[in-house]
C-alpha angles and dihedrals in degrees: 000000000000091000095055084043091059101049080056078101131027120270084254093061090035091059101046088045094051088057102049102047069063105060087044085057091051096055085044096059084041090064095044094252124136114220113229117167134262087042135201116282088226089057093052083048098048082049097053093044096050083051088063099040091056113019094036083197116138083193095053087049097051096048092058096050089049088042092052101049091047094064098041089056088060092055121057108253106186133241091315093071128234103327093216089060101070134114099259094059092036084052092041085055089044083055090049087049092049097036103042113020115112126210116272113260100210114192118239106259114250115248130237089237080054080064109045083052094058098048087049095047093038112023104038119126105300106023122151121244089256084066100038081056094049090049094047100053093053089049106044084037100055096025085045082039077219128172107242097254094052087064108046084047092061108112123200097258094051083074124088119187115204124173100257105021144020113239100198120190118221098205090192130009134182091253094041104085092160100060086230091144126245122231115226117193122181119177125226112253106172121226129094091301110050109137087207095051084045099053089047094050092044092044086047097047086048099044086224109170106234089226101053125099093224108133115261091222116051140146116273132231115220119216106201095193093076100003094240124125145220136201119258131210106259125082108255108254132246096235088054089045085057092046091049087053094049098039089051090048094057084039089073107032103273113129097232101209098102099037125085142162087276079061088079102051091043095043094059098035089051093054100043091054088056099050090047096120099047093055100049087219115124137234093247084060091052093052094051086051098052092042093235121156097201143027096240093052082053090051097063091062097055131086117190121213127242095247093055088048091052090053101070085058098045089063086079111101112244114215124206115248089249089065102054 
């Protein structure tokens, strides 16, 4: 039964739950308390308010509270309900939030324009197999509108190529707890960015089979006698995604510090909400593209642009001065 308990979250939770139960046994035992569960709801409380006095995180103390009531959920707690669920450890969490949360630094969305200049630095005629992957994964990220790790996770046999469009699996997604699989279909559109005419040159290049499970993204390894390149073994990593992006920004003249791998989900996804009406598709559309389970979660992702802003206001009647 524990271990069916346990695949209640996913590894990732498990784990950071695990640790920190931990860390709230170790301050226990510093304190000369014995945990016994299910424990008292004050401790929980003097916990969570030593948390703010020292680590002053929003994010630590949310994650012990989650952490917490997680674990008692999985034991029986009697008529009183779970100790760690009450109002002064919901309001000690609100405080964290208030006290300690930091505005959002959203990265700037990369342009379509962005785009067309990377494919022409890095995927013109000739390029090397280190460019045509730095191409691609512009183009499939902010055309996919995929989290990164979505992307790095793609394998080659979660890509189907039609003649007309790319159907990509997402085996796993942030807003797919349930590992049920998300369908991802992008349509050729020629040019030097096609995301259809990139993925054939770069597989090609790679030699990459279209039914194996090896990784799309993956480090390269350089060969200096001739100055080609080769794909390793290993995934590529997200701190190296995040440098690429980076790297290919300043490559072409963008200062990069406001760019970063989140640039390409919120650049497609931007432009696509503002083009919207010329296509005939439908938000819903886009939400299902971008895998999103709310508008609000979709909303984060969207810049508007200033014209569309100045619109609203230039609905108001103006009047001459000899009318007023």
């Amino acid at each position: 039964m524990v271990e069916q308990l346990l695949s209640s979250k996913a590894n990732s939770s498990v784990k950071k739950y695990v640790s920190q139960y931990r860390c709230f046994s170790v301050y226990l035992k510093s304190k000369g308390v014995i945990l016994v569960l299910p424990c008292d709801s004050l401790l929980v409380s003097e916990y969570l308010s030593y948390l703010n006095e020292t680590k002053r995180s929003y994010a630590v103390v949310l994650s012990a509270f989650c952490a917490l009531k997680w674990v008692h959920d999985l034991i029986p707690h009697g008529a009183q309900g779970n100790p760690v669920d009450t109002a002064l450890n919901h309001n000690l969490v609100q405080a964290s939030k208030r006290m300690f949360s930091r505005p959002v630094n959203k990265k700037e969305p990369i342009t379509p324009d962005m785009i067309r200049r990377i494919c022409v630095k890095f995927a013109h005629e000739g390029s090397n197999l280190s460019g045509l992957r730095t191409a691609l994964l512009f183009v499939l990220g902010f055309n996919g509108l995929f989290r990164i790790n979505e992307l790095l996770d793609l394998q080659a046999s979660d890509i189907l190529v039609h003649d007309d469009h790319l159907e990509i699996n997402v085996r796993s997604s942030k807003t797919d707890q349930f590992r049920q699989g998300n369908k991802v279909f992008i349509a050729k559109s020629g040019g030097v960015t096609c995301p259809h005419s990139l993925l054939s040159r770069y597989f090609s290049a790679a030699s990459i089979d279209l039914n194996s499970s090896a990784y799309i993204f993956r480090t390269l390894q350089p060969h200096r006698k001739d100055g080609s390149y080769t794909l390793g073994p290993r995934r590529l990593s997200y701190t190296r995604c995040r440098e690429l992006v980076k790297e290919s920004l300043l490559a072409i003249g963008i200062n990069s510090v406001s760019y970063s791998t989140h640039s390409l989900r919120s650049g497609g996804a931007t432009f696509i909400a503002n083009n919207l009406a010329k296509s005939g598709s439908s938000d819903r559309l886009l939400m299902l593209h971008g895998r999103w389970k709310s508008e609000s979660a979709k909303n984060m992702y969207v810049k508007d642009s200033l014209d569309s802003r100045l619109q609203l206001t230039k609905l108001f009647p103006t009047f001459d001065i000899e009318e007023v």
